[in-house]
SERO-4910 file (N, C-alpha, C, O; in steps of 0.05 Angstrom, whole numbers):
BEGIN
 pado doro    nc1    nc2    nc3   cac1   cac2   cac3    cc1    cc2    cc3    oc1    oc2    oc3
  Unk    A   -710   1663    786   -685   1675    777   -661   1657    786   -662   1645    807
  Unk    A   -638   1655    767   -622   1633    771   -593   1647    774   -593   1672    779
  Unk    A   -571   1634    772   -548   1646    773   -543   1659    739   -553   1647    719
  Unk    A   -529   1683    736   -522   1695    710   -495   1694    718   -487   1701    741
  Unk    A   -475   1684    694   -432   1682    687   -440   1704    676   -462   1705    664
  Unk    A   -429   1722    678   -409   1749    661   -388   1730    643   -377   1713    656
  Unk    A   -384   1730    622   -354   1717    619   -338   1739    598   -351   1759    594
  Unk    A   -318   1737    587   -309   1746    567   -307   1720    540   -321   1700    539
  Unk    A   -286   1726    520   -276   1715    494   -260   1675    501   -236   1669    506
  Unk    A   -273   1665    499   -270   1638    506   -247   1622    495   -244   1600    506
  Unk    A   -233   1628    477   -211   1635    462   -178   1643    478   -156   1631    480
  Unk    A   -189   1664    486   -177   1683    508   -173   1688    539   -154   1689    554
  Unk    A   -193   1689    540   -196   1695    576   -201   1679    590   -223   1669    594
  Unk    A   -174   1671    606   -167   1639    619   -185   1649    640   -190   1629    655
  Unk    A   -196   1669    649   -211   1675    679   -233   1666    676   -247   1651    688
  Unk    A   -235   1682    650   -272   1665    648   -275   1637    648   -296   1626    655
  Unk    A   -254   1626    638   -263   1590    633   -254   1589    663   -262   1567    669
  Unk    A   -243   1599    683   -241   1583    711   -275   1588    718   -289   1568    721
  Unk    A   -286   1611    721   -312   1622    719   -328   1598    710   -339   1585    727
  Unk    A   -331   1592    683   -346   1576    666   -349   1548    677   -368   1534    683
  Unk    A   -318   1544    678   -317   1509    701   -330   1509    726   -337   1487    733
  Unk    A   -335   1527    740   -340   1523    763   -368   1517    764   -378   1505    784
  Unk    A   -383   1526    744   -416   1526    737   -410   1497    719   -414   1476    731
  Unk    A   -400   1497    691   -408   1469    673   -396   1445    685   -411   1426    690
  Unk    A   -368   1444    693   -353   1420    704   -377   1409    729   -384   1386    725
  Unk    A   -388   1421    754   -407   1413    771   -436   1409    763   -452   1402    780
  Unk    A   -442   1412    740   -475   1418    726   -486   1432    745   -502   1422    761
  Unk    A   -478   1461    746   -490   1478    761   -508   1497    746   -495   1514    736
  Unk    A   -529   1499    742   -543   1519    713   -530   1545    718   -515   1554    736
  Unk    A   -541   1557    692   -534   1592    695   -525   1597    671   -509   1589    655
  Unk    A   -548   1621    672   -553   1639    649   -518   1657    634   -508   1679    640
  Unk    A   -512   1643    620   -481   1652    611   -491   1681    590   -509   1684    574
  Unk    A   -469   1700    600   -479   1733    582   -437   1725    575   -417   1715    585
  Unk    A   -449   1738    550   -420   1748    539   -415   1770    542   -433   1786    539
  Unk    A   -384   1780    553   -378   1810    552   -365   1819    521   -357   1802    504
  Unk    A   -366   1850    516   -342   1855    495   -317   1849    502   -301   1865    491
  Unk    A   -303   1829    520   -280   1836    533   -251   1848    507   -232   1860    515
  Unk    A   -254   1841    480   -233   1842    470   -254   1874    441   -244   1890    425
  Unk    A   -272   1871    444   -297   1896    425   -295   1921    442   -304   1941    432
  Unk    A   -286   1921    465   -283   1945    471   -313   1953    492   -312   1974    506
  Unk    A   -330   1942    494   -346   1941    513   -357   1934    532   -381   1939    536
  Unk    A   -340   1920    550   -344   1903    570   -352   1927    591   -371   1918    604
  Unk    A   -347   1947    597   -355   1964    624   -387   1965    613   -400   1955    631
  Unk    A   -400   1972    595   -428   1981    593   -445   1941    593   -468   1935    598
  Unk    A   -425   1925    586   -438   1902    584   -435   1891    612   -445   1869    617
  Unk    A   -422   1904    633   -421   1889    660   -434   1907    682   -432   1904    706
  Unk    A   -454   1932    664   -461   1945    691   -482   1934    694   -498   1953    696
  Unk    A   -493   1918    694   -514   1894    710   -500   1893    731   -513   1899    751
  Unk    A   -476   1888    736   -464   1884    756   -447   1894    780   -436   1883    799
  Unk    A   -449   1925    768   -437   1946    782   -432   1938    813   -453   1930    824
  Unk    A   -411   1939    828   -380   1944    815   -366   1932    796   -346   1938    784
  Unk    A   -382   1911    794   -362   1899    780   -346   1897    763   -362   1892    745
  Unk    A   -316   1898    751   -311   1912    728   -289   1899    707   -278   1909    687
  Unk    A   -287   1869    723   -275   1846    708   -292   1824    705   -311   1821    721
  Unk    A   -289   1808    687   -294   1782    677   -274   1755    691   -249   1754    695
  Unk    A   -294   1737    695   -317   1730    705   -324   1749    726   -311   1756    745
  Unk    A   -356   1759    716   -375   1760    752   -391   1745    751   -394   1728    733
  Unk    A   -410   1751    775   -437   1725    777   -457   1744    784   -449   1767    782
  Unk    A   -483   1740    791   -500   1745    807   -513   1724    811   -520   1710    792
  Unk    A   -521   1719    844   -534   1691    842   -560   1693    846   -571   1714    841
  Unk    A   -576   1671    855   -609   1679    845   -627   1697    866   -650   1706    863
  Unk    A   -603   1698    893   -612   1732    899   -614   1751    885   -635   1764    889
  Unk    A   -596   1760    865   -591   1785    863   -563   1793    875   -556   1816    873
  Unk    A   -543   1770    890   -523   1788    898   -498   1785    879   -490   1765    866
  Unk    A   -488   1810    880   -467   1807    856   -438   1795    862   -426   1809    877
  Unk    A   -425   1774    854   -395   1765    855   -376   1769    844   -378   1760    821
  Unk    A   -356   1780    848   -331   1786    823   -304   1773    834   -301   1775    859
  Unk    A   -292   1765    824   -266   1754    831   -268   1727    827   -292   1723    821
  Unk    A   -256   1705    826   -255   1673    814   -253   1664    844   -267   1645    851
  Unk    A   -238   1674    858   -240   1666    891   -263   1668    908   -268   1651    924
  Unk    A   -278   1691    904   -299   1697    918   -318   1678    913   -331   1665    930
  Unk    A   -321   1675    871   -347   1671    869   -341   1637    874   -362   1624    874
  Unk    A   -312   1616    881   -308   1598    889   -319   1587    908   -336   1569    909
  Unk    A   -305   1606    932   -321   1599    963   -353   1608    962   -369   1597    976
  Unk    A   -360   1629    945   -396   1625    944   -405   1608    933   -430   1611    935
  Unk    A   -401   1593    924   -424   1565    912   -408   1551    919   -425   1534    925
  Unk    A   -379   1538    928   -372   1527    946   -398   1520    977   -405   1498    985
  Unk    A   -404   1546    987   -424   1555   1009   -442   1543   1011   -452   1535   1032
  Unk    A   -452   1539    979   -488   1535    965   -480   1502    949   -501   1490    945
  Unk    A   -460   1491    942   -466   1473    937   -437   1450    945   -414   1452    936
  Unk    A   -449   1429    963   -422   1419    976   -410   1399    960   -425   1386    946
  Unk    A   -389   1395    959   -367   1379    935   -352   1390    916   -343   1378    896
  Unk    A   -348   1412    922   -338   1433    900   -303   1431    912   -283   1434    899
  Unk    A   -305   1427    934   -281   1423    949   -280   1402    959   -300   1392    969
  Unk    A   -261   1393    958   -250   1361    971   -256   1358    997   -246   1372   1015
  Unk    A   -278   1330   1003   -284   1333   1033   -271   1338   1053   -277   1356   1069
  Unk    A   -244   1317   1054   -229   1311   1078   -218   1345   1079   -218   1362   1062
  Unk    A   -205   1347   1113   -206   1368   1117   -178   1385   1110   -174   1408   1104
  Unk    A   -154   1355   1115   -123   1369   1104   -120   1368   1066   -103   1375   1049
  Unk    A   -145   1354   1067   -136   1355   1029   -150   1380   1023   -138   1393   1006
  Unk    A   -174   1392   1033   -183   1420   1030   -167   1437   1036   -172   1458   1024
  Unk    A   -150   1439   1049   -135   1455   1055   -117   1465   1043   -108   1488   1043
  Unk    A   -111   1440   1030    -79   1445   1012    -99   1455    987    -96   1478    978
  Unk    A   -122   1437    975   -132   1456    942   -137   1480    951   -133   1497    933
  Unk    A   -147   1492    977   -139   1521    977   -121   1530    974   -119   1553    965
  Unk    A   -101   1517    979    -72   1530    982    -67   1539    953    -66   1560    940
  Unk    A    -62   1513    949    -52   1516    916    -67   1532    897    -62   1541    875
  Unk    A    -89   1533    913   -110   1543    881   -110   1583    884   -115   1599    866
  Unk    A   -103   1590    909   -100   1609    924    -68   1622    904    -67   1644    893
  Unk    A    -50   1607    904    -24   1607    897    -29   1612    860    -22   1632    848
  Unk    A    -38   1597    853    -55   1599    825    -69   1633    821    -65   1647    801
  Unk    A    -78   1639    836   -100   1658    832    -76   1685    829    -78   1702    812
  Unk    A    -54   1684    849    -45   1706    859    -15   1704    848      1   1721    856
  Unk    A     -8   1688    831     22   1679    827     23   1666    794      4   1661    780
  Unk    A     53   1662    787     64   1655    766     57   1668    744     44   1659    725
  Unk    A     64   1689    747     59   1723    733     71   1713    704     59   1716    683
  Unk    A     90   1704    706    114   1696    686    108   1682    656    113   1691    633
  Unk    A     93   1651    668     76   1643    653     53   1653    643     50   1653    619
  Unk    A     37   1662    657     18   1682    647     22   1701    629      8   1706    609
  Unk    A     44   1715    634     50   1744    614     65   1738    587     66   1750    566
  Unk    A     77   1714    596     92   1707    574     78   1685    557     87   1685    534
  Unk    A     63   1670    560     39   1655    548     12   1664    549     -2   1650    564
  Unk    A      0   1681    538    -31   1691    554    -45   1654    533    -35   1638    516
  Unk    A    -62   1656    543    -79   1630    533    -84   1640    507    -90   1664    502
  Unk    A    -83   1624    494    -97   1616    467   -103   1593    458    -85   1577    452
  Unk    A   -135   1587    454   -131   1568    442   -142   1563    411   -146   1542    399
  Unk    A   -146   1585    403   -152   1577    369   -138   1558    350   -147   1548    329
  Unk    A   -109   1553    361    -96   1533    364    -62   1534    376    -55   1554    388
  Unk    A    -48   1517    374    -27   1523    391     -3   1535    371     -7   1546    349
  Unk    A     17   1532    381     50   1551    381     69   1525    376     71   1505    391
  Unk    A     84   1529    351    113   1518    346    137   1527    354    144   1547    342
  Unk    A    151   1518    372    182   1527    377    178   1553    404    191   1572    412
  Unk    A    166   1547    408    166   1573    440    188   1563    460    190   1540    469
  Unk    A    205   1584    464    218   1578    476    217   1591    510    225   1613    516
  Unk    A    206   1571    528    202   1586    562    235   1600    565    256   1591    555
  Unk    A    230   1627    585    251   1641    596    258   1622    626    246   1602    634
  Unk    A    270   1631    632    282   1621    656    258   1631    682    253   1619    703
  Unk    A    249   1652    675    223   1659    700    199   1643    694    183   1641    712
  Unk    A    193   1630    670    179   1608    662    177   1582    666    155   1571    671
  Unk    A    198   1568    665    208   1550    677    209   1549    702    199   1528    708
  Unk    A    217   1563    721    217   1565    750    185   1558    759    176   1542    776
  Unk    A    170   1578    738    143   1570    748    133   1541    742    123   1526    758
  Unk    A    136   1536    720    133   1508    714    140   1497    736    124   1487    751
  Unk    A    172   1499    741    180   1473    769    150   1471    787    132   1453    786
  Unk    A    152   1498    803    133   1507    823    106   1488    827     97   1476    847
  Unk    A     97   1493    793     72   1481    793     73   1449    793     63   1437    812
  Unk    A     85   1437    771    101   1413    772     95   1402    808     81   1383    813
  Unk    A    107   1420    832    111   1402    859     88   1405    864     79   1384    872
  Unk    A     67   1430    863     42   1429    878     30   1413    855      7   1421    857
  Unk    A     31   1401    840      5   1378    825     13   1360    838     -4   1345    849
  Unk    A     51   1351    844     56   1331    851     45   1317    872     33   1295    872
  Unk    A     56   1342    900     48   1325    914     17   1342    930     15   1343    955
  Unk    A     -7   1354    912    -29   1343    922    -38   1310    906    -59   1299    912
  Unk    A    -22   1300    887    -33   1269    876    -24   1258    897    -43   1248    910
  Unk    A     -1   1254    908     11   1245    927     -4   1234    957    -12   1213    966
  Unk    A     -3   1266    966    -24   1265    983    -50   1252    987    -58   1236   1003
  Unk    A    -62   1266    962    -98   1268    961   -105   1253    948   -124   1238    955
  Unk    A    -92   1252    922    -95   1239    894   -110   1208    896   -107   1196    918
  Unk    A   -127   1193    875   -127   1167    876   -121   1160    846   -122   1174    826
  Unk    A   -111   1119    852    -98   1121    829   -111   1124    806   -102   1135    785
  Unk    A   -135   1113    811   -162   1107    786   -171   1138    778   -193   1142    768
  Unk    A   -153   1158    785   -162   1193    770   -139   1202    762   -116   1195    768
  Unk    A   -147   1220    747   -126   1240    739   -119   1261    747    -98   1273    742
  Unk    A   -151   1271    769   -152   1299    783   -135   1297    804   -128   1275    812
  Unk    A   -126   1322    816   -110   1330    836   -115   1321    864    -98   1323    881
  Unk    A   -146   1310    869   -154   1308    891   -172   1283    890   -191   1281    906
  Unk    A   -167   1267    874   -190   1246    872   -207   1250    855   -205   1242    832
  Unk    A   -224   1261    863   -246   1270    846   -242   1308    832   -229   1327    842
  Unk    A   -260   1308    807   -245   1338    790   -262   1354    826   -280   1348    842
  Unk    A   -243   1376    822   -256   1399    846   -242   1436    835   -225   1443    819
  Unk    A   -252   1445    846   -247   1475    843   -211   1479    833   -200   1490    814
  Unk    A   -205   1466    854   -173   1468    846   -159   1461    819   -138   1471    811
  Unk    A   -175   1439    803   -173   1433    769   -180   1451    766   -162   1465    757
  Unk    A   -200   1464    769   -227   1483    753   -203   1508    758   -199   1521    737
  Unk    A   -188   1515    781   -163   1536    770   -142   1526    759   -126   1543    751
  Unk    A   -135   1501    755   -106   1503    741   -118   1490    718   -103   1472    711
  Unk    A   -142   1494    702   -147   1480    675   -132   1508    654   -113   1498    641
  Unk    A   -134   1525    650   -123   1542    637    -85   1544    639    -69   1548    621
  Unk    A    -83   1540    657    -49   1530    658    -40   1506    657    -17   1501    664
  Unk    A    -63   1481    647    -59   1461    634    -64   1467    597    -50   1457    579
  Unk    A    -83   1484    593    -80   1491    572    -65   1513    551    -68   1518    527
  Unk    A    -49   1523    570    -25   1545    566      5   1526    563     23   1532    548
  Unk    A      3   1501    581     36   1479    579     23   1470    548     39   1472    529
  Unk    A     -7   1459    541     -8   1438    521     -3   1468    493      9   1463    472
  Unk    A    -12   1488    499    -11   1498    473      5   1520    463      5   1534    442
  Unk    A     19   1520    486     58   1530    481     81   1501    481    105   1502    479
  Unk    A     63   1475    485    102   1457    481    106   1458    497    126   1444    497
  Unk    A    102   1469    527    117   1466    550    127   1446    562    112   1427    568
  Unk    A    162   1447    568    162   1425    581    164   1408    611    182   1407    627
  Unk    A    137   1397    612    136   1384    632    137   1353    629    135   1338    610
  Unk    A    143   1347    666    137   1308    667    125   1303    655    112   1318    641
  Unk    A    123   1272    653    106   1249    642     74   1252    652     52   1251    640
  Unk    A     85   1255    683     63   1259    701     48   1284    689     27   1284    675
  Unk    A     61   1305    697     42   1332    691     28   1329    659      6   1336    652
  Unk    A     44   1319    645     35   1324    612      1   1295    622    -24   1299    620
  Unk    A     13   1278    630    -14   1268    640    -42   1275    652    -63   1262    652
  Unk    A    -35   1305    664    -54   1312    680    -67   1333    659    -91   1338    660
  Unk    A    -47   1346    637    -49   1368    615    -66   1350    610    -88   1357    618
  Unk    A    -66   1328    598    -83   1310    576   -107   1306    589   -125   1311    573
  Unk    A   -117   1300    611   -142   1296    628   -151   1332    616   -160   1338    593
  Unk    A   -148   1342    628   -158   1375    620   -167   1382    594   -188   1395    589
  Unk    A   -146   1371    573   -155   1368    542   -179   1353    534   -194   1358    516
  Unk    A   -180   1336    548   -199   1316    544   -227   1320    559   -246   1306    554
  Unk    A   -228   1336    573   -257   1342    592   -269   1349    570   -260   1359    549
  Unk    A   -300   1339    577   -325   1355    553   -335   1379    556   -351   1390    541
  Unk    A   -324   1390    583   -325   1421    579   -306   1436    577   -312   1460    578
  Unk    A   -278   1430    573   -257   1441    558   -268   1445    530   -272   1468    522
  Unk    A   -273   1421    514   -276   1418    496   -293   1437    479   -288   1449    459
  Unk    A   -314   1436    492   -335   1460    492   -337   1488    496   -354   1506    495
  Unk    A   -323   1487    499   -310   1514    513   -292   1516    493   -298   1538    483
  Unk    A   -275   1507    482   -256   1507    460   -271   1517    439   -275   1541    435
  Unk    A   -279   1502    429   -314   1504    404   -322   1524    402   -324   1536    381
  Unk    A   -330   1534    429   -351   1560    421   -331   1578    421   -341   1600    424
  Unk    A   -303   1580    418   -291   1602    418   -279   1602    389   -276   1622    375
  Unk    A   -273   1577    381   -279   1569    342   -294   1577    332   -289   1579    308
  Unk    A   -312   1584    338   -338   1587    328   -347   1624    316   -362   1634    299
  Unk    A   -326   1633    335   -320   1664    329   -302   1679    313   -278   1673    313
  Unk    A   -309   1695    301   -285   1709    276   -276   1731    292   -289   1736    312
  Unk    A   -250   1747    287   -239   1770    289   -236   1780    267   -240   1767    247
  Unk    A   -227   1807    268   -214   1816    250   -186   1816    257   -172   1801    243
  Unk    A   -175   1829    275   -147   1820    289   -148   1800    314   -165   1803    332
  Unk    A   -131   1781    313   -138   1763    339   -116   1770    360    -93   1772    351
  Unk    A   -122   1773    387   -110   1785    406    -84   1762    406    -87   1741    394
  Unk    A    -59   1769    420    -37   1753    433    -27   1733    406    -29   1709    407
  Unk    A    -16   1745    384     -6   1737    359     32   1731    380     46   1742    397
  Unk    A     33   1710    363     61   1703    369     79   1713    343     72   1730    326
  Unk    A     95   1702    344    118   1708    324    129   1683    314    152   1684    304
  Unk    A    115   1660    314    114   1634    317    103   1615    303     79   1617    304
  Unk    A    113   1590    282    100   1574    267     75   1564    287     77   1560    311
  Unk    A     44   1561    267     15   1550    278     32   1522    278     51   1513    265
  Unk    A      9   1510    306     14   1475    301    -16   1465    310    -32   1477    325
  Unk    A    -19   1439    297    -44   1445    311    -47   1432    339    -30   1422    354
  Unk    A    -82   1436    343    -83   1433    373    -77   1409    377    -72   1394    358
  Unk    A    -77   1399    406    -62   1376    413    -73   1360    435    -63   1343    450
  Unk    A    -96   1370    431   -128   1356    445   -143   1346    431   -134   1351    408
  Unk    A   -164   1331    429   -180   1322    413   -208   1348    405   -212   1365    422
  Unk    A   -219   1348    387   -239   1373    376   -265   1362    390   -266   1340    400
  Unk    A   -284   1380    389   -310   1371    389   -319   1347    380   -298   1337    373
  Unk    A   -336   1330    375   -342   1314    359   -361   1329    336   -370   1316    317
***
């Protein structure tokens, strides 16, 4: 028995793709289950996992069950080493930030939920949007600063958990227009470009609605990543 993702609508639910990265970005196996998260059935599709009662959970090849993007982080963090940046002050700070990520920038989130069936013409960020932008903007900055090497794009040298949480708020700046640095739109573009972004993009193409959740009020543009091949 191996590890089983809970996930939700791939499309949609920036939790699950932090979930999803943390298993495909490391080639970690595991049995991926879809929830109803947007059908209306995700409680009867996640009592495998009782308590659990959001998307992403895990169970790993015990049998023990994980819920939360933090938890199930530091558990295969536990079980498999490199998931976090060796050195000990650069681990410290992708906790920090990725911690800050998990628990913060309400703003951006509520006011952009992810979408990526494709992106948004003319959005215009509020001022509590922007702020967050800055925010995030200094913690990419200066963990490159710090941690960073020049020959990457990731935050820490090499991709680690801390991409694997800010890939969905790289894909919330690229597919609202947001405006960021040279730099940050740089780091957006690494994220667009991963083959499990990409994939992850795809299989959520790949699905019909009848109504699609988080409709803007807003000319379509298209996406601003490259597609599957």
């Amino acid at each position: 028995m191996g590890y089983r993702l809970f996930i939700g609508d791939q499309s949609f639910s920036s939790w699950s793709l932090r979930g999803w990265l943390m298993f495909e970005a490391f080639h970690l196996p595991a049995e991926v289950v879809e929830v109803g998260l947007y059908s209306g059935t995700m409680a009867e599709d996640l009592a495998p996992l009782a308590p659990a009662r959001l998307v992403p959970a895990m169970s790993t090849p015990e049998g023990a069950v994980v819920f939360d993007t933090l938890a199930m982080a530091e558990t295969l963090a536990e079980r498999h080493p490199g998931l976090w940046p060796d050195d000990p002050a650069a681990r410290a700070f992708a906790r920090s930030i990725t911690a800050e990520m998990h628990s913060g920038f309400t703003a951006l989130r509520s006011e952009c939920p992810m979408y990526l069936r494709h992106a948004w013409a003319g959005f215009t960020p509020s001022e509590a949007v922007t702020a967050d932008l800055a925010r995030i903007e200094l913690l990419w900055r200066t963990a490159r600063a710090r941690h960073g090497a020049p020959d990457s794009p990731w935050l820490f040298g090499r991709y680690s958990l801390a991409d694997a949480f800010y890939a969905p708020v790289a894909l919330r700046i690229a597919g609202y227009g947001l405006p960021v640095s040279d730099e940050a739109a740089a780091y957006v573009a690494a994220h667009l470009a991963h083959p499990a972004v990409i994939a992850w993009r795809a299989a959520g193409q790949a699905k019909s609605y009848e109504t699609l959740p988080y409709q803007q009020d807003l000319p379509e543009a298209p996406w601003p990543g490259p597609e599957e091949p």
